[in-house]
C-alpha positions, -999 to 999 in steps of 0.1 A, spaced: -160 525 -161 -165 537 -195 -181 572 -204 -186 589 -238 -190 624 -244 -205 640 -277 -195 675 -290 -202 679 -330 -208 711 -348 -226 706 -381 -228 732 -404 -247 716 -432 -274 690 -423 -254 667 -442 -220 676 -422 -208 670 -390 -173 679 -374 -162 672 -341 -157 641 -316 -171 612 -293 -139 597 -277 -150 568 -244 -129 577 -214 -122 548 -191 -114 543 -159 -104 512 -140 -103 516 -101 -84 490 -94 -51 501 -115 -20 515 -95 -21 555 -89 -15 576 -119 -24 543 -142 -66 545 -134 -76 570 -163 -74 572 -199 -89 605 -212 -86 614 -251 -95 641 -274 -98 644 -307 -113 653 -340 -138 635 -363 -157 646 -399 -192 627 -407 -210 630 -442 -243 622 -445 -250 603 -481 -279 578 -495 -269 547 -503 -303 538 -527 -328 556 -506 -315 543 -478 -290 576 -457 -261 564 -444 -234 584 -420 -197 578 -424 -173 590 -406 -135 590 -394 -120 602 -365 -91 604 -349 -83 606 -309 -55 611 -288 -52 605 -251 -40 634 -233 -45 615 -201 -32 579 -204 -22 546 -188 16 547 -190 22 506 -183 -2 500 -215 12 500 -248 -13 515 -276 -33 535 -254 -24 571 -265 -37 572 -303 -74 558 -313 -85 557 -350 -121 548 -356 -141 546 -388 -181 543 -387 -208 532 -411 -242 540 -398 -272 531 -417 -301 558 -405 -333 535 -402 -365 552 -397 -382 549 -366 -412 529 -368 -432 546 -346 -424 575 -368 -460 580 -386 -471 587 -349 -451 621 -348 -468 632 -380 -503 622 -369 -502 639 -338 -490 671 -352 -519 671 -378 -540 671 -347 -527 700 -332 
């Protein structure tokens, strides 16, 4: 099983702090082996690339909770690139608050 949680606090509309670590579990490992659950801390900035805005971010996560017969599993380092596309459905939205 994999789950992600979100928690980011964004103080400027083109900041974001905070983290989105996936805990897994596997139900078939021994006891004490099923669950890997990590924490962490990331930093986004929101720039434009051209017209086009694009999030990058880095974050780092460490797994408080971990496997202990897999090697690698306590630290996680992730970068992202995210090009924001608009959604094209989006001129709907704007329509239907000039009607109301």
């Amino acid at each position: 099983m994999n789950l992600q949680y979100f928690l980011y606090f964004a103080p400027t509309p083109e900041w974001e702090f905070g983290m989105s670590p996936n805990m897994f579990v596997n139900w078939n490992a021994p006891s004490g082996n099923q669950v890997t659950l990590p924490v962490g801390l990331g930093v986004h900035r929101l720039l434009e690339i051209g017209q086009l805005p694009v999030s990058i971010g880095m974050e780092v996560n460490y797994s408080a909770i971990h496997p202990s017969d897999l090697p690698g599993s306590r630290w996680d380092l992730r970068f992202t690139l995210m090009p924001l596309l608009p959604a094209p459905w989006g001129h709907l939205a704007k329509e239907l608050r000039a009607l109301q």
